[in-house]
VEXDREN-2710 file (C-alpha; in Angstrom, 1 decimal):
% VEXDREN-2710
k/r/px/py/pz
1/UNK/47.7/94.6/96.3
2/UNK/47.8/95.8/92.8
3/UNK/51.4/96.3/93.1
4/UNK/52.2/93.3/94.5
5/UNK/50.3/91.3/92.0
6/UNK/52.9/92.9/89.4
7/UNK/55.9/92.3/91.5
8/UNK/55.1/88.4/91.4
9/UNK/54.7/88.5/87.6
10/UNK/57.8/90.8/87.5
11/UNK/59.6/88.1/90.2
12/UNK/58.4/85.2/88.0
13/UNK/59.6/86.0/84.9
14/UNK/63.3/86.4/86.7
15/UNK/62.6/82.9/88.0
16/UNK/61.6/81.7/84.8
17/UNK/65.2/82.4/83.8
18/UNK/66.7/81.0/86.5
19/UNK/68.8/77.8/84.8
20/UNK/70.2/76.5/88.6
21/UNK/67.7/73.6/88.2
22/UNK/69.0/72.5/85.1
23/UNK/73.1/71.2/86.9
24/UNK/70.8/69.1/89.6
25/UNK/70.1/65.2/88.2
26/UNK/67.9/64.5/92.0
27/UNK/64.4/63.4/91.5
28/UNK/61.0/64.8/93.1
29/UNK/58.8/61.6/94.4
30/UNK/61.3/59.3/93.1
31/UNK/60.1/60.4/89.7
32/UNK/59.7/63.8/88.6
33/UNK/63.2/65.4/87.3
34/UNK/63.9/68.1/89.3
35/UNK/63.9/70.9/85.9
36/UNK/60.4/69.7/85.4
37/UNK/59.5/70.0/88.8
38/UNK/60.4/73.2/89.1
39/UNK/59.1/74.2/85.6
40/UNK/55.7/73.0/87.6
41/UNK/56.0/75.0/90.5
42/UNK/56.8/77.7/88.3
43/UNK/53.3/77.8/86.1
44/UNK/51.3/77.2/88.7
45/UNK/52.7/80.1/90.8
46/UNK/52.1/81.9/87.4
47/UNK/49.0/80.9/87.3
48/UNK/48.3/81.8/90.9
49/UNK/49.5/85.8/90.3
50/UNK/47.9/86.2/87.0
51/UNK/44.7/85.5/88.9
52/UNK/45.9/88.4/91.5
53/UNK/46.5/90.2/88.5
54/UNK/42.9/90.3/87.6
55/UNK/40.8/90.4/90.5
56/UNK/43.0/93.2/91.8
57/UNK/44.7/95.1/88.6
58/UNK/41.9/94.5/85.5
59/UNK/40.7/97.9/84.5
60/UNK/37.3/98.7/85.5
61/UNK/36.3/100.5/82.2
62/UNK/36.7/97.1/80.6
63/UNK/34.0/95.7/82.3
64/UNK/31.1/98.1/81.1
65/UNK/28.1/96.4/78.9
66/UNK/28.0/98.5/76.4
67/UNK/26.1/97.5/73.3
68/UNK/27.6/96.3/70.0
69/UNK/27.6/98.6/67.2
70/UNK/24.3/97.7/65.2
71/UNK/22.7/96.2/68.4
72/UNK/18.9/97.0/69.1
73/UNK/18.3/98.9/72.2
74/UNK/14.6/97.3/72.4
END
């Protein structure tokens, strides 16, 4: 799953590129342009796989509580 998670951020910044939306003049709903449309679909898919990215990828040594330096241990 780890994997995956990458290849969708990998897959989304390709899309991200993609300037095919940009020749198209058609409206989503009747008023959404269609290069902000797509610019919509394309963060919240990001959004989507950067949550894979850390519930599947984050580094568990990250997540250790360990004290601050000057922190009482009492």
């Amino acid at each position: 799953m780890k994997y995956l998670a990458w290849f969708l951020i990998c897959l989304l910044v390709v899309l991200h590129q993609c300037t095919l939306p940009w020749q198209s003049e058609t409206l989503w709903l009747g008023f959404l342009p269609n290069v902000l449309a797509y610019h919509l679909l394309i963060s919240l898919a990001t959004a989507g796989a950067w949550a894979l990215v850390v519930k599947y990828a984050w580094p568990a040594e990250l997540e250790l509580d360990s004290p601050s330096p000057g922190e009482d241990d009492s």
